[in-house]
VOBA-1610 file (N, C-alpha, C; in pm, whole numbers, padded with zeros to 5 digits, always signed):
BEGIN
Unk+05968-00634+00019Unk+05989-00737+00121Unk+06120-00716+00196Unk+06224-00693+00148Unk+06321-00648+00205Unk+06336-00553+00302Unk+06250-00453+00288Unk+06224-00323+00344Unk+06165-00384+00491Unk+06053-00429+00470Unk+06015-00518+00582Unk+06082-00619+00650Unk+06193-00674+00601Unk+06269-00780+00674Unk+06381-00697+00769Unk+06396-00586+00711Unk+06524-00540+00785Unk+06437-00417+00912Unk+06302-00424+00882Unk+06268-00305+00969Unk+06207-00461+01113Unk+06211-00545+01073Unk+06240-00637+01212Unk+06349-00675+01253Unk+06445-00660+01156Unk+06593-00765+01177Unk+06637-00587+01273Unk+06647-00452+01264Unk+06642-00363+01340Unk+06578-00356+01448Unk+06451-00403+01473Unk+06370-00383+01594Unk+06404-00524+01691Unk+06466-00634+01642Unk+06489-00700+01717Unk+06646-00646+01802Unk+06743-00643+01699Unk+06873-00550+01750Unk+06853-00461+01814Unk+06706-00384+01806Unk+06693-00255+01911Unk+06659-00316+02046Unk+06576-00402+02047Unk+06542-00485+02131Unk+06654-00555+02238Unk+06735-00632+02141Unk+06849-00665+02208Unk+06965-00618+02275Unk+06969-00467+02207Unk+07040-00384+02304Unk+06972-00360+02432Unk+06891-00324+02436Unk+06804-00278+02520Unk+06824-00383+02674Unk+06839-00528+02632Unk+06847-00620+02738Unk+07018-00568+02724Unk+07085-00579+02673Unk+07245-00572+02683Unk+07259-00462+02813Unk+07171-00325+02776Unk+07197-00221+02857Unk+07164-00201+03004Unk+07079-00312+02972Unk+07002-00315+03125Unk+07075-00404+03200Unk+07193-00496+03143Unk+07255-00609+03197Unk+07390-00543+03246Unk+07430-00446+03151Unk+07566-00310+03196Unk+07515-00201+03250Unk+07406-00212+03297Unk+07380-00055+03360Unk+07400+00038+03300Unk+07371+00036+03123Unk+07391+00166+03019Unk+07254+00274+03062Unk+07263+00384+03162Unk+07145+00441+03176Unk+07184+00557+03189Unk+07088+00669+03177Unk+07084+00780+03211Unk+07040+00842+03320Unk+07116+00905+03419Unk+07042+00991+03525Unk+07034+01095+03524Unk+06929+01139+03578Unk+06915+01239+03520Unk+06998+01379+03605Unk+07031+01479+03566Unk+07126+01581+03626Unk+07120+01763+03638Unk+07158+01791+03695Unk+07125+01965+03631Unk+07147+01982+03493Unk+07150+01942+03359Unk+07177+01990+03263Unk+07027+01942+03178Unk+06995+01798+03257Unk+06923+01713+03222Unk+06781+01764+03183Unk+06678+01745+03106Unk+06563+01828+03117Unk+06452+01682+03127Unk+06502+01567+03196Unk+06396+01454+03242Unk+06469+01447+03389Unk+06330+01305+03440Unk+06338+01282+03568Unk+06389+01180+03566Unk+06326+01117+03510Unk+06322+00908+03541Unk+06469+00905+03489Unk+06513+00793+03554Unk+06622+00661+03509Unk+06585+00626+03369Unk+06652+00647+03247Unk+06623+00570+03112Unk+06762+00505+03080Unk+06727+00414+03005Unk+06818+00369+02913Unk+06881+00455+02818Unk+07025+00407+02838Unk+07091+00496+02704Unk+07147+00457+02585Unk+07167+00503+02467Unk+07218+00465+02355Unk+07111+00372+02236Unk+07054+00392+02272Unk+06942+00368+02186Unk+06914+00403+02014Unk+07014+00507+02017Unk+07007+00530+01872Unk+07163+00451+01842Unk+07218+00338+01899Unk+07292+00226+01850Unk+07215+00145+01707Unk+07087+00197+01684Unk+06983+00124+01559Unk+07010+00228+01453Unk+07099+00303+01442Unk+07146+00430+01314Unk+07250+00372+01253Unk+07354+00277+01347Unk+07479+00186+01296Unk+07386+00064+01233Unk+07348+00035+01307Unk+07269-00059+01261Unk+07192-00092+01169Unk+07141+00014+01118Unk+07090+00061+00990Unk+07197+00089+00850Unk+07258+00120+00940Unk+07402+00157+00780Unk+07434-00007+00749Unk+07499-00088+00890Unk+07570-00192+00895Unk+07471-00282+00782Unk+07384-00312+00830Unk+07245-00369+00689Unk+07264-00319+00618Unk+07226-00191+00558Unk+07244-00154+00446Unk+07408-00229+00333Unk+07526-00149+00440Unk+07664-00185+00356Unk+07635-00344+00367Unk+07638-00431+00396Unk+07580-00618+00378Unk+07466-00610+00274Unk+07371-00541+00240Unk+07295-00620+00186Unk+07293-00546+00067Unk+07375-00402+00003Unk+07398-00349-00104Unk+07522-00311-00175Unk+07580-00432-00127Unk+07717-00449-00218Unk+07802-00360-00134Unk+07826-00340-00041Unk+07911-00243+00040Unk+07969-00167-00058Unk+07840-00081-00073Unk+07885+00091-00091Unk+07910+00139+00019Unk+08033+00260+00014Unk+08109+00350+00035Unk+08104+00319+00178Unk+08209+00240+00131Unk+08310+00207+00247Unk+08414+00297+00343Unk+08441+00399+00312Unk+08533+00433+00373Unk+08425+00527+00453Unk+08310+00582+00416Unk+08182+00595+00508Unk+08211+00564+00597Unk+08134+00391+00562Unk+08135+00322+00703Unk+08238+00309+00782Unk+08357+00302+00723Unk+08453+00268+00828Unk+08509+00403+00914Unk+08433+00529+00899Unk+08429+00631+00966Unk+08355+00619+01042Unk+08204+00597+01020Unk+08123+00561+01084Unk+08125+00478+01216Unk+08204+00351+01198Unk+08214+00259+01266Unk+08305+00339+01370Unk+08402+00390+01346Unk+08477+00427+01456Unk+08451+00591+01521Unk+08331+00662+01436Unk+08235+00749+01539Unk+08180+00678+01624Unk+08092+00518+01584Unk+07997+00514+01695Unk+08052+00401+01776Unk+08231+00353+01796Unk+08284+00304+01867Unk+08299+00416+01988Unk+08349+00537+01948Unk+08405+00603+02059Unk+08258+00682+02127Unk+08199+00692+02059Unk+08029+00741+02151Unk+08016+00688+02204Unk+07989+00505+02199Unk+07967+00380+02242Unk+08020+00366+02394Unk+08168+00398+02384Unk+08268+00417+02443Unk+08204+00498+02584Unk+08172+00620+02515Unk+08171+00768+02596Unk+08039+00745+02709Unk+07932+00711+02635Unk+07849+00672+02676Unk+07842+00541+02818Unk+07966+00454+02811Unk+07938+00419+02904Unk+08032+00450+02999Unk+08118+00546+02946Unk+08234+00615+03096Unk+08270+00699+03025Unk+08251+00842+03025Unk+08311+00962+02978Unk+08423+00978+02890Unk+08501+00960+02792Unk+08648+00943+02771Unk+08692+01120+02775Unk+08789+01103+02802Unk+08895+01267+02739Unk+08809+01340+02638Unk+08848+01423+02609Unk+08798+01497+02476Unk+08889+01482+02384Unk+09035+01508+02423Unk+09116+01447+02296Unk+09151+01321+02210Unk+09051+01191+02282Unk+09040+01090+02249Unk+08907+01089+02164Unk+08787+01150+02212Unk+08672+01161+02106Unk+08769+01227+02012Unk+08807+01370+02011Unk+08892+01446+01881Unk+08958+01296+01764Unk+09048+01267+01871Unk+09139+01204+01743Unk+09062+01120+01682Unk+08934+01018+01715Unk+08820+00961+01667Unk+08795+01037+01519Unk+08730+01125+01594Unk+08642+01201+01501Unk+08712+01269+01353Unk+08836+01296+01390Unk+08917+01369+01307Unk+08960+01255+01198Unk+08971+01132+01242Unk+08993+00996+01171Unk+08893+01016+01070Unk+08791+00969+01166Unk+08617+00936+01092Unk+08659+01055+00963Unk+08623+01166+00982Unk+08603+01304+00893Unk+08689+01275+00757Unk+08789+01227+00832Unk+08922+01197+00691Unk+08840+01139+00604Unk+08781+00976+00657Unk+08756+00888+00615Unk+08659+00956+00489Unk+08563+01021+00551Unk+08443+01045+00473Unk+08479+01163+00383Unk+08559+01257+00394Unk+08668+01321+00335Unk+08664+01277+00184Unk+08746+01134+00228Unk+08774+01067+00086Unk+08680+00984+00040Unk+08625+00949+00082Unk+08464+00897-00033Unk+08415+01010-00030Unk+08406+01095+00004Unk+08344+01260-00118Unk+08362+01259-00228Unk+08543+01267-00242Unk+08649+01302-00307Unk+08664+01444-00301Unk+08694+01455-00134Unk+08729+01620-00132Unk+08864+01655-00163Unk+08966+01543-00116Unk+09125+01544-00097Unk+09156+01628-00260Unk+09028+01585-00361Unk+09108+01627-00507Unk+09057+01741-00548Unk+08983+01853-00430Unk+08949+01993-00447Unk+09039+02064-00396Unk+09061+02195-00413Unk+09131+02299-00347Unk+09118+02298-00183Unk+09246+02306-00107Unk+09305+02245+00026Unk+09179+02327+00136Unk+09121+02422+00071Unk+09003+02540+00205Unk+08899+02432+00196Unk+08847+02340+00099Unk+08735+02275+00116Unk+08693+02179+00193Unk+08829+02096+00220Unk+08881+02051+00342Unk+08871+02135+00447Unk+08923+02227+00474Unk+08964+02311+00616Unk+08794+02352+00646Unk+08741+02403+00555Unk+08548+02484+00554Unk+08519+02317+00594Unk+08520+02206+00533Unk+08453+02067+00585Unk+08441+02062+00677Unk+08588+02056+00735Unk+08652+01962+00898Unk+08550+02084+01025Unk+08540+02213+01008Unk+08515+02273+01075Unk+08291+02273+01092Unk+08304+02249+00929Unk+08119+02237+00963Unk+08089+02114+01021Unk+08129+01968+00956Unk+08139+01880+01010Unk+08153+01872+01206Unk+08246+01916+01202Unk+08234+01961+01407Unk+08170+02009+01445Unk+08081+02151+01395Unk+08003+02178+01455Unk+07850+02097+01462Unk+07849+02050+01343Unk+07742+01944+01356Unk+07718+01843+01410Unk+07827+01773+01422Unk+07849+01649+01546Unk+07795+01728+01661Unk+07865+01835+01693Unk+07831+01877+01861Unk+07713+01921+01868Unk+07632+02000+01773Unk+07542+02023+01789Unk+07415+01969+01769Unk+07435+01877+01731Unk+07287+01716+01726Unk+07370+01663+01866Unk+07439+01639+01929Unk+07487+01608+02078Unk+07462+01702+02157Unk+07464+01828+02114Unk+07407+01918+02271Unk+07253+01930+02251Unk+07192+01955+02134Unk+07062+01939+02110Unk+06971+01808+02101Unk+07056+01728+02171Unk+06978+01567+02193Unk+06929+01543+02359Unk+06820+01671+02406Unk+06802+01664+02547Unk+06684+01657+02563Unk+06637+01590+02508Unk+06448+01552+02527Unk+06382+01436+02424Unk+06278+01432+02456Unk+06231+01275+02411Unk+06195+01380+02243Unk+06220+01240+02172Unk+06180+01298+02073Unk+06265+01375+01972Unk+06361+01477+01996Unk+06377+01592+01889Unk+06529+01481+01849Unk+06587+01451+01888Unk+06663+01384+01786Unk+06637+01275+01636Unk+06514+01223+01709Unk+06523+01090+01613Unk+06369+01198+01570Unk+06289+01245+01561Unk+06215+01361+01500Unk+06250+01496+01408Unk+06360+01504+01453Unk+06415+01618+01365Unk+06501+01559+01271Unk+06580+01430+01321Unk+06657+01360+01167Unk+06532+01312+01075Unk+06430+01266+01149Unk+06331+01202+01016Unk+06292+01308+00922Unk+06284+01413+00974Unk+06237+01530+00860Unk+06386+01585+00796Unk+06487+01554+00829Unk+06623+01597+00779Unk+06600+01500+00664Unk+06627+01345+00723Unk+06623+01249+00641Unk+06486+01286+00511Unk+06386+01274+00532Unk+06290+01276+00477Unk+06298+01416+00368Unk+06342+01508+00370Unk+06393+01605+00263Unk+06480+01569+00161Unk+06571+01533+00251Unk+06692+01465+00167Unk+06685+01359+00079Unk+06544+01256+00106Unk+06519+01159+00043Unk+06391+01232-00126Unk+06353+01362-00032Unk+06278+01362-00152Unk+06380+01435-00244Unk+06425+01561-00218Unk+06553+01607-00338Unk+06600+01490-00354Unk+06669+01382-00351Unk+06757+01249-00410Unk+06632+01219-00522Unk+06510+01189-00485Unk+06398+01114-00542Unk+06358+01188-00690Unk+06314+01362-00659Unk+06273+01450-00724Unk+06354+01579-00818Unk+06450+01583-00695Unk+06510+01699-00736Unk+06680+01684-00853Unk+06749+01628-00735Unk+06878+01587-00800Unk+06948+01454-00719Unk+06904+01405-00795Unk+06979+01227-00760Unk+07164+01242-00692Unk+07198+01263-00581Unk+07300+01209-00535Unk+07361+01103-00440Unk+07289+01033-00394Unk+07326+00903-00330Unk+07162+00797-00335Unk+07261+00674-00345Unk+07176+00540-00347Unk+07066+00550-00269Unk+06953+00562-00333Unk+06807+00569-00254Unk+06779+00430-00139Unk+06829+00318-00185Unk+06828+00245-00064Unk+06951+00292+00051Unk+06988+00347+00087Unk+07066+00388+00187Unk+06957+00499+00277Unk+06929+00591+00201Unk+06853+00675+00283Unk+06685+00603+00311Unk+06646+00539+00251Unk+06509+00448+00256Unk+06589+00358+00418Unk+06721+00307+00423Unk+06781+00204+00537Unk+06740+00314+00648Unk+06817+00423+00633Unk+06796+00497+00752Unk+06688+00545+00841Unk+06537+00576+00696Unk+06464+00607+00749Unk+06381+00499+00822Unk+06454+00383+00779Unk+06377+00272+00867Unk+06448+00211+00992Unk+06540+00271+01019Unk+06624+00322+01169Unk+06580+00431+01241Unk+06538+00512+01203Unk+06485+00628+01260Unk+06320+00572+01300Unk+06262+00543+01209Unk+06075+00489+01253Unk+06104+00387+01398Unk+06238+00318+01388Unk+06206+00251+01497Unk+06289+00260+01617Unk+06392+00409+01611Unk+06410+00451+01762Unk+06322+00555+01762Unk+06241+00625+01701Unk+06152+00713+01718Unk+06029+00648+01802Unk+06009+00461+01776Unk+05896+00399+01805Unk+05911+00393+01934Unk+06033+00402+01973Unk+06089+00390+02170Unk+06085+00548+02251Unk+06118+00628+02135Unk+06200+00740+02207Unk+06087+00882+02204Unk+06020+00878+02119Unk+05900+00983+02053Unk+05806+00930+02131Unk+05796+00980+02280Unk+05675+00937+02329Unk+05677+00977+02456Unk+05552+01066+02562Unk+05605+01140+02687Unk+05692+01039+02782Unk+05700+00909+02826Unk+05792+00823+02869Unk+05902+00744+02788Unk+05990+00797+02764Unk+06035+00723+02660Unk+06108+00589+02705Unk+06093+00459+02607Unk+06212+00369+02623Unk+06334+00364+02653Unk+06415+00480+02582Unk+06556+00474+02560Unk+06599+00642+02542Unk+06713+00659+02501Unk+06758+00783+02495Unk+06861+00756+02382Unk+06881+00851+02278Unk+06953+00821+02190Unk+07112+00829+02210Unk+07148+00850+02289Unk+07271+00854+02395Unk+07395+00927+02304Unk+07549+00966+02317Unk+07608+01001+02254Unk+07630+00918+02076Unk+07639+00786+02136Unk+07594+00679+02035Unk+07528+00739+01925Unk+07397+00736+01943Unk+07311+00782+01870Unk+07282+00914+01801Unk+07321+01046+01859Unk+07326+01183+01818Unk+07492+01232+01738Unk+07562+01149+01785Unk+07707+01135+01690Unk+07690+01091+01533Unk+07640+00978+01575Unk+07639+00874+01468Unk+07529+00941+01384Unk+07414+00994+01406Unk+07331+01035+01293Unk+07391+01191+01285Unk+07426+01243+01347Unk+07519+01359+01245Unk+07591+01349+01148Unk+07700+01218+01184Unk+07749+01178+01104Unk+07706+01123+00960Unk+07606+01066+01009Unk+07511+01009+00852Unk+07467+01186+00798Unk+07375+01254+00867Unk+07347+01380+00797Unk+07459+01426+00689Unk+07604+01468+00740Unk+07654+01563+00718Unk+07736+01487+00582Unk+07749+01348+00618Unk+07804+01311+00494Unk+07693+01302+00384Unk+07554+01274+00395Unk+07499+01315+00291Unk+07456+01473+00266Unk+07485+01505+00297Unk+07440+01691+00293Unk+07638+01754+00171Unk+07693+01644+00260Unk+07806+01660+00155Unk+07807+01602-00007Unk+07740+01500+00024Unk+07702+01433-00121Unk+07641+01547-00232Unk+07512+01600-00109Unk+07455+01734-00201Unk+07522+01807-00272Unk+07584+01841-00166Unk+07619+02012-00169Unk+07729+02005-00268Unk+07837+01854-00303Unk+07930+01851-00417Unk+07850+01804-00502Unk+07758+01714-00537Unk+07715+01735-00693Unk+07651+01847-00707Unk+07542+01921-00613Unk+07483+02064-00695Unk+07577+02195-00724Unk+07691+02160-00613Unk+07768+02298-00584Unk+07675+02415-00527Unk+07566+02383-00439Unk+07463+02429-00444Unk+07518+02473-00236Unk+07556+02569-00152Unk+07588+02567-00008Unk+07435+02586+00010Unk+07368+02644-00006Unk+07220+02695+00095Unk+07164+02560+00076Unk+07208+02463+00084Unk+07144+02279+00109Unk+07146+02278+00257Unk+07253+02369+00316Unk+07288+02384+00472Unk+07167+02396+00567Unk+07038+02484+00506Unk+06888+02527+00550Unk+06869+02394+00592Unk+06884+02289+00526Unk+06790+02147+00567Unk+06840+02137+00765Unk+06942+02251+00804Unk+06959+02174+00938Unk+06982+02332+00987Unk+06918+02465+00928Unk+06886+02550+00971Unk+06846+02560+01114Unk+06727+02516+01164Unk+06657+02536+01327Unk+06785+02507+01428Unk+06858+02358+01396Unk+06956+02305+01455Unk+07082+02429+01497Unk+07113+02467+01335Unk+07223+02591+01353Unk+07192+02727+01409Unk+07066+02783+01385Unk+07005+02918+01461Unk+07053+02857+01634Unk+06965+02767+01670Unk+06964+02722+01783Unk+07126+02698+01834Unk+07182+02688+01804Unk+07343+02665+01881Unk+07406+02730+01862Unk+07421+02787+01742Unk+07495+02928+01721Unk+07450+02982+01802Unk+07339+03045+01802Unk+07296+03180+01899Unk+07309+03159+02036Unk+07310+03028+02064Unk+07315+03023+02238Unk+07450+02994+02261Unk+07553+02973+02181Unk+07690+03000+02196Unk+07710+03164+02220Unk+07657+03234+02133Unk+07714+03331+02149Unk+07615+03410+02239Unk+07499+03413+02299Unk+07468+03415+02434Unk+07492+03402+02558Unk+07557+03252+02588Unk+07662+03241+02686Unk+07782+03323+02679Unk+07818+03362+02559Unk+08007+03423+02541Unk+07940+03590+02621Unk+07849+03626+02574Unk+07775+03732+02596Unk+07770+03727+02754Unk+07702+03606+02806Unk+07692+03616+02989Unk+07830+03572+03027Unk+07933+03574+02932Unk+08030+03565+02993Unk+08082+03416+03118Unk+07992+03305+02990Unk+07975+03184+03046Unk+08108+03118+02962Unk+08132+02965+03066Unk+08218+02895+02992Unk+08140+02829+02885Unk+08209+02808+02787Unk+08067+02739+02653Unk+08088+02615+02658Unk+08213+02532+02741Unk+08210+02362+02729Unk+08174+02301+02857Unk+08110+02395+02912Unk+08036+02378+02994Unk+07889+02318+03016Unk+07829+02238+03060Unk+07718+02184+03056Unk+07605+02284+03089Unk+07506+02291+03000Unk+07427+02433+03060Unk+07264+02324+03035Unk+07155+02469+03082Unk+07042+02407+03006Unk+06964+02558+02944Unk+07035+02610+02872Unk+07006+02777+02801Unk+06979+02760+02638Unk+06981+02652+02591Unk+06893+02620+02470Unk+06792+02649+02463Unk+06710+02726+02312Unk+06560+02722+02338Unk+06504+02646+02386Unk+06557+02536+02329Unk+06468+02371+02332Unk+06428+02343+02475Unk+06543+02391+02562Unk+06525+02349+02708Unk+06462+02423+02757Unk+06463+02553+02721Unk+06350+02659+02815Unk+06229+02636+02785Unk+06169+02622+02642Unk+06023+02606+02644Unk+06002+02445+02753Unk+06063+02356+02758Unk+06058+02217+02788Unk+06051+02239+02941Unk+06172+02303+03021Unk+06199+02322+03176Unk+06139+02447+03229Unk+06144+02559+03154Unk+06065+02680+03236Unk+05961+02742+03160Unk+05896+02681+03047Unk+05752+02681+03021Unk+05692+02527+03017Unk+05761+02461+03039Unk+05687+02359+03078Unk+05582+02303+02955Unk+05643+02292+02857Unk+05607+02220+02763Unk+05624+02082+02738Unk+05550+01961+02700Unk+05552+01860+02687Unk+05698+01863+02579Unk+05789+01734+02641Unk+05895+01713+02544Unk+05869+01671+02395Unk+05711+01617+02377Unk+05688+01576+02224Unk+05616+01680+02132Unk+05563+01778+02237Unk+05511+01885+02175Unk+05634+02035+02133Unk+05717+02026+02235Unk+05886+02087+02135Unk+05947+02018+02035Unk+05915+01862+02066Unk+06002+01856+01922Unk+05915+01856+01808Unk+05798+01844+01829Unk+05708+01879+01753Unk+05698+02012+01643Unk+05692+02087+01741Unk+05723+02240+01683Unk+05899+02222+01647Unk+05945+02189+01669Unk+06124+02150+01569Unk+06105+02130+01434Unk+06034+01977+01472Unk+06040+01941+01338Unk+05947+02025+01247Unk+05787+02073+01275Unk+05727+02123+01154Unk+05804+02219+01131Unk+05890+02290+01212Unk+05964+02459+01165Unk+06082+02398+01040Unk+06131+02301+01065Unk+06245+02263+00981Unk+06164+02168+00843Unk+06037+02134+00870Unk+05980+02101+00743Unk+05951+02256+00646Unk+05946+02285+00719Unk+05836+02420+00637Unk+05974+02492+00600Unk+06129+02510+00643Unk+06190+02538+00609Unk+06246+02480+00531Unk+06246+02396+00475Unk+06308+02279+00397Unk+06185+02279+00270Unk+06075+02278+00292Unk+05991+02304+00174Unk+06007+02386+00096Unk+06022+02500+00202Unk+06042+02637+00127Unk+06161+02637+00049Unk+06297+02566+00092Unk+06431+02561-00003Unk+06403+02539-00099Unk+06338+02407-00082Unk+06327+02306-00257Unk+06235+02383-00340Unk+06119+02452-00302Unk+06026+02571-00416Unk+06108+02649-00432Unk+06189+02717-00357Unk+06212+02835-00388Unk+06260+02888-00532Unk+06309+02982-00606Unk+06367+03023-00713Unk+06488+03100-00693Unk+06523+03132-00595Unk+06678+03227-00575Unk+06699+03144-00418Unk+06801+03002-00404Unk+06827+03023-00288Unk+06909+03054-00176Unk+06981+03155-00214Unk+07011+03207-00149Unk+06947+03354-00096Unk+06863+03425-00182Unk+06777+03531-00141Unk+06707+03455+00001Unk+06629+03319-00034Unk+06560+03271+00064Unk+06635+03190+00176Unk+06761+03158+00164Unk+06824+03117+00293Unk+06926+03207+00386Unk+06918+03372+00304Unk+06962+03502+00380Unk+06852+03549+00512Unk+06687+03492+00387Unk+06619+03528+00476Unk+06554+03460+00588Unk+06533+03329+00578Unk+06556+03222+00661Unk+06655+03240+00806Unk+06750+03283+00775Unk+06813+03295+00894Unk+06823+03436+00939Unk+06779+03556+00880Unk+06745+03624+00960Unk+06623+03601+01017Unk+06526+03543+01011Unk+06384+03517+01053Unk+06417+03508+01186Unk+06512+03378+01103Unk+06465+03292+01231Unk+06575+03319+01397Unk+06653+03417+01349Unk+06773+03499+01414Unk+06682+03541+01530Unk+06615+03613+01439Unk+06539+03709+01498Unk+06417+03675+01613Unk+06368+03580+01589Unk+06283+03520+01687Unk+06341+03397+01777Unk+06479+03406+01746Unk+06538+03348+01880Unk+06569+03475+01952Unk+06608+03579+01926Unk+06596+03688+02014Unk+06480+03750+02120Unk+06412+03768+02006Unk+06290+03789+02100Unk+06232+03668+02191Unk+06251+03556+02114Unk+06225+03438+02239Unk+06296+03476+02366Unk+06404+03462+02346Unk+06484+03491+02461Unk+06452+03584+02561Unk+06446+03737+02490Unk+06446+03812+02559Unk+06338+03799+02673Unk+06215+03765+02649Unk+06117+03740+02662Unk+06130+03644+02775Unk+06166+03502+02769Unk+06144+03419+02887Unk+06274+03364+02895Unk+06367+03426+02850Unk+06512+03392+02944Unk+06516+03408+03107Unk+06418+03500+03165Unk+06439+03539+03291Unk+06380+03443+03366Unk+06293+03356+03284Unk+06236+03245+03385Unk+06343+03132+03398Unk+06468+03144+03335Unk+06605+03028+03370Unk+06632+03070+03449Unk+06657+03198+03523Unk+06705+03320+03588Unk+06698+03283+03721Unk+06556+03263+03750Unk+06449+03260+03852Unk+06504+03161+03954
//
């Protein structure tokens, strides 16, 4: 019953933003980087805070210093989202937040590199669920199958965080997915929203990865990392600026110059990152299987590329 009370007490808050945004002109237009047409609403995945915020109220506010990272990631998205800020003002945000979650790990009481290896994966993951949040669908689609792995290792495999927390989330995700997973979408998960659920990812992927001591847990966000790594170092290659707004992601080429439906790419996202994520949890050596995992999948971002990069060209 609970489960059900909070998956309305969310859909009404989703709801209610929704009039908030339309009353501030929170929207998206669309732009050269953009891979839609229409005017949408933005920030929509504001129902991922919203989901934690329930959760810490209604389960004894666990791990607090989480949330209070949390809270001040999806202040300054919040922020960004409705007027651009600096970058060194998101930074000092973020670098806060990281601390925060830092210390409900309890990384501060490991050797000083585990910190320094954190702060640096942690960033790239924020940015890269934010540059890879450009179509209907693959954000709040590709966290449900993130989420949804993560819930079954917690369930099956090795118990590291409170199963109602990740059960909260996935019932934040069913219902910006119910707006956003669809060829017109409601809303857009806005910086808000692709911040803030990185942020949830990476601190539970940290939960993992310190009770198993187990790094190849990293696969669960494999597609995500092939995909940005490689088109970082593609651009460095064309001798592009990389903080630069582009649209040279796979994601965007099958979407803008093959002309694929936006629910049918994230489609193919998510089953590639299920089937990669299945394969982790069977596996028997994983690291044999997450060497090979990313050469696979290296490898057929290459040949993707090579192949219909020239139609960005065009």
């Amino acid at each position: 019953m609970i489960y059900v009370v909070s998956l309305l007490i969310l859909l009404v808050a989703e709801l209610g933003y929704f009039k908030l945004a339309e009353k501030l002109n929170i929207i998206d237009k669309p732009n050269l980087r953009s891979s839609h047409s229409d005017v949408t609403l933005r920030g929509g995945g504001i129902v991922f805070f919203f989901g934690v915020l329930l959760y810490f109220f209604l389960f004894q506010f666990q791990y607090p210093y989480f949330f209070a990272g949390l809270t001040l990631i999806t202040i300054i998205s919040f922020m960004d989202d409705l007027k651009p800020r600096p970058s060194w003002m998101r930074l000092c945000f973020h670098f806060v937040a990281m601390g925060l979650m830092f210390y409900e790990w309890g990384l501060f009481g490991l050797p000083w590199f585990y910190t320094l290896i954190s702060l640096v994966f942690c960033t790239g993951v924020l940015n890269a669920f934010n540059f890879m949040d450009g179509i209907n669908g693959i954000t709040g689609g590709y966290s449900l199958v993130v989420i949804g792995a993560l819930w079954y290792i917690n369930a099956y495999v090795s118990p590291f965080v409170d199963s109602d927390f990740l059960d909260m989330i996935l019932i934040a995700l069913m219902v910006f997915n119910f707006f956003n997973f669809r060829k017109k979408a409601k809303c857009f998960a806005g910086d808000v929203g692709a911040v803030s659920m990185a942020f949830i990812v990476v601190f539970l992927l940290g939960l993992l990865i310190i009770k198993t001591g187990d790094f190849s847990y990293i696969l669960l966000l494999a597609l995500y990392g092939v995909d940005s790594i490689l088109t970082i170092v593609h651009r460095l290659m064309l001798k592009e600026n990389i903080f630069k707004a582009h649209r040279k992601h796979l994601y965007q080429i099958m979407a803008n110059e093959l002309k694929m439906p936006h629910v049918v790419v994230s489609a193919i996202y998510m089953t590639l990152q299920a089937l990669i994520s299945v394969g982790l949890i069977i596996s028997t050596s994983h690291v044999v299987y997450a060497l090979g995992i990313i050469l696979l999948f290296s490898l057929g971002y290459a040949l993707f590329i090579k192949k219909y990069f020239r139609l960005h060209s065009l």
